[in-house]
Every structure is written in C-alpha cells, then in structure tokens.
N, C-alpha and C positions, 0 to 999 in steps of 0.2 A: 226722557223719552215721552213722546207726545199718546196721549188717552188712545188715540186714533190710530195709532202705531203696535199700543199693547197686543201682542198676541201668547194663550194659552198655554203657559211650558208644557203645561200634563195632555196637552192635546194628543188624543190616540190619532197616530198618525201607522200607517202600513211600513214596518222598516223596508220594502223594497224600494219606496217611494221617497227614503232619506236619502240626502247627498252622502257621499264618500266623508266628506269633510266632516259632515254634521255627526255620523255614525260615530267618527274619531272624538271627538267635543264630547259625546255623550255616552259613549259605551263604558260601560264600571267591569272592569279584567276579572272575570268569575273562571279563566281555566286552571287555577288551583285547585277547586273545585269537582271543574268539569274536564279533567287534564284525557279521557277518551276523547273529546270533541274534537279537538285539534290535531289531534296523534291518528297517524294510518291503522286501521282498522275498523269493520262495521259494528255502529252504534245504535239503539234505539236511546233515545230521548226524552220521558214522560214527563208532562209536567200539565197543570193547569192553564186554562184559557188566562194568558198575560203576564205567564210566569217570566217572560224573556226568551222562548227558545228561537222567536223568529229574528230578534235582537241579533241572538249568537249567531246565527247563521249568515246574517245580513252583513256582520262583521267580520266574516273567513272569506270574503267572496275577494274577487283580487285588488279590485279598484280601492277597496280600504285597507287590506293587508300590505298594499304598494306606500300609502301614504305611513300608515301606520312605521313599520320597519323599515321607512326610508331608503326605499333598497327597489329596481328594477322587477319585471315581472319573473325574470328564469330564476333569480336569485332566492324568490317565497318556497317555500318547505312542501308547499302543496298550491292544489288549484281548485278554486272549490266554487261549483254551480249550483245555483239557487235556483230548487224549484217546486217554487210551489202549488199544491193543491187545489188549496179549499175553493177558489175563484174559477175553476176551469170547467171544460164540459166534460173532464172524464167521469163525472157519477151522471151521465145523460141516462135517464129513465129510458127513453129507446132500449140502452144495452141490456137491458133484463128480458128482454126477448132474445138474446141467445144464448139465454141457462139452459142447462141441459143439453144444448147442442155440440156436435163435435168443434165448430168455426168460434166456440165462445173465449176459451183460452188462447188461442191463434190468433188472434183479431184485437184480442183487450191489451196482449203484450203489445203490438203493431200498435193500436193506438199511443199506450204510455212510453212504448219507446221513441216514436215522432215527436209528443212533445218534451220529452226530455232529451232531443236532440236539438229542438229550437231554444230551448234554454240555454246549452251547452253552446249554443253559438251565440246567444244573447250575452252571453258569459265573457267570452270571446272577444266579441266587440267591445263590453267595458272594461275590458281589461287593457284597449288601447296600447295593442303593441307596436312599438316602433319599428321599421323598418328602413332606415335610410336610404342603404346601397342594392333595396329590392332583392334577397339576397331569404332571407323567409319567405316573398308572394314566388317566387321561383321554384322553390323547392316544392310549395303549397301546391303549384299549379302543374308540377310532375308527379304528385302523386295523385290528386284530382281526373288526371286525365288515364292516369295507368290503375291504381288498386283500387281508388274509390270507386271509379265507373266501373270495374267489372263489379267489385261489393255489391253495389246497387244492383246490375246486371242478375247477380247471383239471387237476391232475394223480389226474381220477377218483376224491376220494374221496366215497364214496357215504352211508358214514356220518354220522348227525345230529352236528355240533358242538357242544357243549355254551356254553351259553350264559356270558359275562361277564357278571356282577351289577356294576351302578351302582358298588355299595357296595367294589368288590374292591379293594385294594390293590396297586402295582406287583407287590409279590411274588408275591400271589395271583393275580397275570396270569403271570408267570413259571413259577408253578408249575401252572397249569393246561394251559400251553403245554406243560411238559415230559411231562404225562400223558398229553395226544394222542401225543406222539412215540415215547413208552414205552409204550402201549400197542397204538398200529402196530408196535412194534419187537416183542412176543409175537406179536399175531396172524403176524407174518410169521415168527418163529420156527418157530412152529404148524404153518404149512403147509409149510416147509422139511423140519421132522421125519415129516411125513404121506409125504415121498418115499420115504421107507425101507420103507414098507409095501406097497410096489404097486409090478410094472416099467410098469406103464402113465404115459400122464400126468395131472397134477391141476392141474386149471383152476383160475387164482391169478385173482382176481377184486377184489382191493384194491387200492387206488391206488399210480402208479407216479412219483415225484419224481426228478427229475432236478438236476444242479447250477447249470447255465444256468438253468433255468424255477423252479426255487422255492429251493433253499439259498440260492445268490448274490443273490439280491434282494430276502431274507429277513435276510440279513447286511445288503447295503448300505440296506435300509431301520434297523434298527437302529443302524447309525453316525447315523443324524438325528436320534436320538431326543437333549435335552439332556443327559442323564445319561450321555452316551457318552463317551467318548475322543473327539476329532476323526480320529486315525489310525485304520488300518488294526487290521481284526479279524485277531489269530494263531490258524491251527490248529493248533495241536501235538499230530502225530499221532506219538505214542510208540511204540516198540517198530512200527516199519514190518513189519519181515521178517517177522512172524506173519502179511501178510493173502495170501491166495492170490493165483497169479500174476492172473488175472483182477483181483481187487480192486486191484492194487497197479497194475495198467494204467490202472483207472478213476481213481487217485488223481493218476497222472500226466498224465489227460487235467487234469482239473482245473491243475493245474501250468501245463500249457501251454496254456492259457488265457492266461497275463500279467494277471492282474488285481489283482496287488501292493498296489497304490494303497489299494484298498478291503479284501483279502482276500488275506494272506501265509501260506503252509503251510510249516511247518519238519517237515522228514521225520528222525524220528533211526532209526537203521537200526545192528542187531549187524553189517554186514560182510557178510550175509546176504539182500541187497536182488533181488528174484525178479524183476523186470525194470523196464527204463526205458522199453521202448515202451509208446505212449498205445494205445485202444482199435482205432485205426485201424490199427497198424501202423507209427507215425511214432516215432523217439524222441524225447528229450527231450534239450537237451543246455544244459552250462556253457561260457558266462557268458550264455547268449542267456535261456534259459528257468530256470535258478535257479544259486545258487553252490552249493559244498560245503565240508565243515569234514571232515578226518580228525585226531578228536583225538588218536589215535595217535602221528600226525608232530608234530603240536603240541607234547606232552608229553615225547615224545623227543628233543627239542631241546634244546640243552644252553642258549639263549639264551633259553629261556622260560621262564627260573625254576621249572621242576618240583620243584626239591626244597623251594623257598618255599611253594609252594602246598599240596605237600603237609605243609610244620611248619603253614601255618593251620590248615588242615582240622583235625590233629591237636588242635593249642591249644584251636582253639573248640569242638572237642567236648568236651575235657580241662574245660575253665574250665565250661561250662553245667551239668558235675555236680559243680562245687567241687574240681576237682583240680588242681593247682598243679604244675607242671610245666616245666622249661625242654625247650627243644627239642630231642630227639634230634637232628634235621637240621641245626640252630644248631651242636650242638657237635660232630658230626660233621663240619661242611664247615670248622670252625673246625679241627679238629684236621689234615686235609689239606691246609688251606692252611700251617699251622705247619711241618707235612712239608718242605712244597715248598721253605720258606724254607731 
C-alpha cells in the first residue's frame, strides 16, 4: 500500500457517516451483552462518550441488518431509525423563551416529533425497498391520499399537500413524505428564531402533531405495509442528554406509553440524562416502564471479556486497511497468565 494511500484505522469517524458495508467489516457482536438492545421493548443505554453506543445503533438500522442476515427488508426482526441529537437544532436557545408558558410543551413535542419523522423516512429510503410490480407505491398512495391527509388534516395542517403522481414510485413516496416533514421542520425553526426579536408574543399558527394522534399511528400503520418487518419499529434516539429538560420529559411521556409491541425507544444517554419525569409529573421507572444497560458496569467486569472485545475491535480495524497484526491483548493476557504459573 502506497504512504500516500495510508489512511487512519482509529480515525473517529461519525457511525452515521459509515457505509453499510464498512459497519459489517467493523462492528465486534456485543448483544450478548447488550441482548435489551435488539429485543422489543424500551431501553435507556448509559455509557460514556465513545463507549460504542452510536456503533450499536448504526448497526440495527436496516441497510446493515439486510447485508448482515442476508435476508430482505420484511424478513428483519425489527426496523430501526437512527436518530440523532447532538448535531440538530432541537436544544435552539430561542426555546427557553417558552418555559413557563402554556405553548412550551405543545410546540417542543411538535418540534421533536417532525424531526423524528424525517429520520423515519430517511430510514425508509435507506432501507431501499424493492418494488417491482408497483404493488407497495399503490397501496402507499391509498393510504397517503385517504388516512394520512385527514391525519395531517386532523392535527391543523392548513397547508396544500402536494399531490402523489399515479406514476411515483415507493421511494418517491418516501421522499415526498420526508419533504413535508423537513419542511414543517424549517418553517417551525423560522418561527422559533422570530422569538429572539420581540419580548412580546408570536402567534404559531402551523399545525401541532402529537405522538398519540399522528407519529404512533403513523408508525403502526407502516408495520402493515408488506415490505415491513413484522416487529416492532426502533427509535434510536442517540445522544439523549443534548435535548432540554422539557423535551426529554416529552420523550419519556412517550416511554410510558408501553407500546413496545408496535414502537420500541432505546434512549442512549452520556450519564447526563436531564430528567425521568413524564410531562405530567409522573416518572418513569425500571423494569415496569423500560430496562437500562450501564455499559460502564458491563465493561468493567472482569467476566465480560473486555479485553476480548477490545483485541476484535482492534483486529478488524487493523485487517480492513491490510494490517496484519497479532494481538496486543492476546499476548498481553498470554504473558500474565505465564506470570501467574
């Protein structure tokens, strides 16, 4: 390999930004482990900044899960969207101007529910479902035109919906669906940043979706579609600690919901988690309403092969740029057990 060509194994790279391919080359199988991760039901996930938990999640999403298990999208156990935090404008300083007010929890679900509806369809599209005989974009575009436009309708939106063409394609439903979401998600930026310029108030006049009334029934009509998973849809809301304590209330009403079955949220969280009570004031607690994982303790364990996990990791990054290597950790535990004798 040419000097010029060398690049970085350990290079921190964002796992959203990994190919499918490369996530499979590189990912080291921690759900013995972490066996709630992959299993229906709501998760929190602690662990320190770089412990892997964005790893795990990059790795359940379907475009890896499809290569992984060699097997079609309906055929995967579950369907699970990435989305994360820390990079987005839901912690906009604007929003702390409507604490206290009655529109603050109303507004901040509406926000986090919009973009974890463009995720949900970013989801969607890499998941690159087939459709041959048009036989999916058909059914997509009878319920588009019948449940989801009253849905919409239902939660105030005043806007013209842009019509499905006969002719469109699953994906071109997919992606049409995701430019409604993305672009409620600017106007609602728009009006958020308009609060910085006036102490008065500014009359939000766009529609307000809720999780009950349209995400949840929007997910569990999507599990019916054939090209789905039969299980349960995962949200994988990455990097938790970034959303303010209001949002992360909202996120926990949702939790406490119990709606597993249909709709599993794995929370991964730096250690930093802003609160467990739901919007009402109730909290949320384990094993009733979700489990938790502290990778931490896991890793710290002398029973849980840490330093195994860590020669893969090392190996398969070493091997995927042609470097050949035996294992520090191999001959490192080789040479303390020699000690001992």
């Amino acid at each position: 390999m040419n000097t010029t060509d060398m690049r970085n194994p350990f290079a921190v790279q964002t796992p959203e930004d990994i190919s499918a391919d490369d996530i499979r080359s590189l990912f080291v199988d921690v759900f013995n482990d972490f066996h709630n991760i992959n299993k229906p039901g709501h998760t929190f996930l602690h662990g320190p900044r770089g412990s892997g938990k964005s790893m795990m999640f990059r790795y359940l999403e379907p475009d890896c899960q499809k290569l992984v298990q060699g097997v079609g999208l309906n055929a995967l156990q579950f369907f699970a969207v990435y989305v994360p935090i820390k990079n987005t404008e839901l912690k906009l300083t604007e929003l702390q101007r409507l604490e206290n007010q009655n529109a603050n929890i109303v507004l901040n679900e509406h926000f986090l529910l919009t973009y974890v509806a463009v995720r949900l369809c970013a989801s969607l599209l890499k998941a690159q479902v087939t459709d041959a005989n048009g036989e999916h974009a058909a059914s997509f575009k009878s319920y588009y035109d019948t449940d989801l436009r009253r849905a919409f309708l239902r939660c105030g939106w005043t806007d013209p919906l842009p019509e499905l063409p006969p002719s469109a394609t699953i994906n071109n439903s997919f992606k049409l669906l995701q430019d409604i979401f993305t672009d409620q998600y600017a106007t609602l930026l728009t009006y958020v940043r308009r609060l910085a310029f006036t102490s008065g108030p500014v009359t939000y006049t766009g529609p307000l979706c809720g999780y009950l009334d349209f995400l949840l029934p929007l997910m569990k009509k999507l599990k019916e579609f054939a090209f789905m998973p039969s299980g349960p849809i995962f949200l994988l809301m990455d990097d938790a600690d970034n959303l303010s304590r209001v949002q992360a209330s909202i996120l926990n009403s949702w939790v406490s919901c119990r709606t597993s079955a249909d709709v599993s949220i794995k929370i991964s969280t730096q250690l930093n988690y802003k609160t467990y009570l739901t919007v009402h004031g109730r909290t949320i607690d384990t094993p009733h309403d979700f489990s938790q994982i502290d990778i931490s303790s896991v890793y710290t364990s002398r029973k849980r092969g840490y330093h195994d996990r860590v020669s893969q990791i090392v190996h398969k990054r070493l091997t995927m740029y042609g470097i050949k290597r035996s294992s520090f950790f191999h001959q490192h535990r080789s040479k303390r057990t020699r000690s001992r004798r």
